[in-house]
C-alpha positions in Angstrom: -86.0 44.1 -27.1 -82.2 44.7 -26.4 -80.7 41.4 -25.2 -77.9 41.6 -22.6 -77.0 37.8 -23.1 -76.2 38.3 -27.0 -73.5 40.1 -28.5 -74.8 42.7 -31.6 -71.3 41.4 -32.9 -73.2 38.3 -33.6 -75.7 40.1 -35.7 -72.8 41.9 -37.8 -71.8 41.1 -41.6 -68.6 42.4 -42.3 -66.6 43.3 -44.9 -69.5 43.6 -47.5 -69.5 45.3 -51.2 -72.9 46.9 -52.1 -74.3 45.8 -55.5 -77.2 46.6 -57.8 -79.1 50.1 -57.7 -79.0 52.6 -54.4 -82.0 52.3 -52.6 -82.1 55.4 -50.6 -79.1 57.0 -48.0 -78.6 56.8 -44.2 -76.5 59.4 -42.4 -75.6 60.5 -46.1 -73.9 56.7 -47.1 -76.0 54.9 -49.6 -78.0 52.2 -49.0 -77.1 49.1 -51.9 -80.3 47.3 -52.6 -78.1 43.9 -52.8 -74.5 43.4 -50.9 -72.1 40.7 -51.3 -69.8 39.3 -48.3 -66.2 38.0 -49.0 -67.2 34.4 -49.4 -70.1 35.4 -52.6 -72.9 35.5 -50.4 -75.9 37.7 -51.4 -78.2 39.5 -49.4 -80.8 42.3 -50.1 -81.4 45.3 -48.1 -84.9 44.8 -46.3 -84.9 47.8 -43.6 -82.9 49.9 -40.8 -82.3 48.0 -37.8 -84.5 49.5 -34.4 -82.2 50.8 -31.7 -83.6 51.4 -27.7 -83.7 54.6 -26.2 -80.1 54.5 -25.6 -79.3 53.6 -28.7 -78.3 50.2 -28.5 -79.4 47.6 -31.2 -82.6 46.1 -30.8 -81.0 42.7 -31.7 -83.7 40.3 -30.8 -85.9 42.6 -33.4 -83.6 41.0 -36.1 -85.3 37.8 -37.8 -83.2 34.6 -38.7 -81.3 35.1 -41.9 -81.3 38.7 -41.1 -77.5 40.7 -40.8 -76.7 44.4 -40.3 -74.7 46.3 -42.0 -73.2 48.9 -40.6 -74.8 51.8 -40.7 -77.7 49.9 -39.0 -78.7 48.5 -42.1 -80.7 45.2 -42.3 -80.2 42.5 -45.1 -81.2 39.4 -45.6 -80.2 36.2 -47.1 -80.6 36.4 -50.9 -82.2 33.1 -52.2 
């Protein structure tokens, strides 16, 4: 479900470096099996975010500890 209440930019980590082996490629970028955000925080890749048929971001399809990275790739929370 696309929420009109909640920003994606909410649902955004920014300013990540990949790390560890490629996983695959979206839209020809590789996809990082771990990234890291600015402050040393870890998170592994678990899927491709959903969009609706308009493309918008199916934010409410995101679990908690979930991010996307941009492209529309979804990490999680590395414990």
């Amino acid at each position: 479900m696309v929420s009109r209440n909640i920003p994606h930019e909410y649902f955004l980590l920014d300013a990540t470096k990949a790390d560890g082996p490629v996983v695959g490629h979206l839209r020809a970028k590789p996809i990082g099996s771990v990234v890291i955000d600015p402050n040393g925080g870890r998170y592994r890749f678990v899927g491709v975010a959903a969009r609706d048929d308009r493309g918008r971001l199916e934010v409410m399809s995101i679990k908690p500890g979930e991010w996307i990275v941009a492209p529309d790739l979804v990490y999680e929370k590395a414990a």
